[in-house]
N, C-alpha and C positions, 0 to 999 in steps of 0.2 A: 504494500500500500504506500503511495506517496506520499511527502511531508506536504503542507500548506503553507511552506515558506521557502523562500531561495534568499542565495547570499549574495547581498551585491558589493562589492570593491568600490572602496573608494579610496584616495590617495592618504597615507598616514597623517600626512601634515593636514591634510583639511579636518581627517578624522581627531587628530587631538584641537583643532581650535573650536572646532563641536563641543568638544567634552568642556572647554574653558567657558564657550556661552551659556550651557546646558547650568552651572553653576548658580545654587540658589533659586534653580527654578523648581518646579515641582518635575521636572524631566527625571525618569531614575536612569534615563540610559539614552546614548547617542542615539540609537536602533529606537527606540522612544520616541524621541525627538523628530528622525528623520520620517520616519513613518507619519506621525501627523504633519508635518510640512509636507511631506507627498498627498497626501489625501486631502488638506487641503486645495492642494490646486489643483487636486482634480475631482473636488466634489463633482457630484452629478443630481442632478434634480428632473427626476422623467425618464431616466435614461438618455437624457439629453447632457451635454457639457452645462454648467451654469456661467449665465449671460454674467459675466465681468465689466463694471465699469473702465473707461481707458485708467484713471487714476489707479483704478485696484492691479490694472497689468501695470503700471510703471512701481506701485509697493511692490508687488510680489519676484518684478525682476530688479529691483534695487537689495532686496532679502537675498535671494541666489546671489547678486552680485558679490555681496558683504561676504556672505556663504562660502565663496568661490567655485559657483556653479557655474557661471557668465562669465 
């Protein structure tokens, strides 16, 4: 039977400045963290993508930016 999760790689340096932001937050873990920032941008509403305001795409690729997603 298959697991309901896969590993995804990310580079160590972004992975320990995760863990520095993650600090003090209620985050217990990077894998945490990353996971709600993924789902959020890609809630869905209908099965549809959800309509984003232009401002909400320049927060969420300013977030990745910081991130170093972008």
């Amino acid at each position: 039977m298959g697991s309901d999760r896969v590993t995804l790689k990310i580079p160590r340096p972004l992975y320990e400045r995760l863990k520095r932001v993650i600090e003090g937050t209620g985050f217990r873990s990077v894998n945490e963290f990353v996971v709600h920032v993924l789902r959020d941008l890609v809630a869905e509403v209908g099965g549809e993508p959800a309509e984003l305001t232009p401002e909400e795409i320049r927060i969420i690729r300013d977030r990745l930016r910081k991130l170093g997603y972008l």
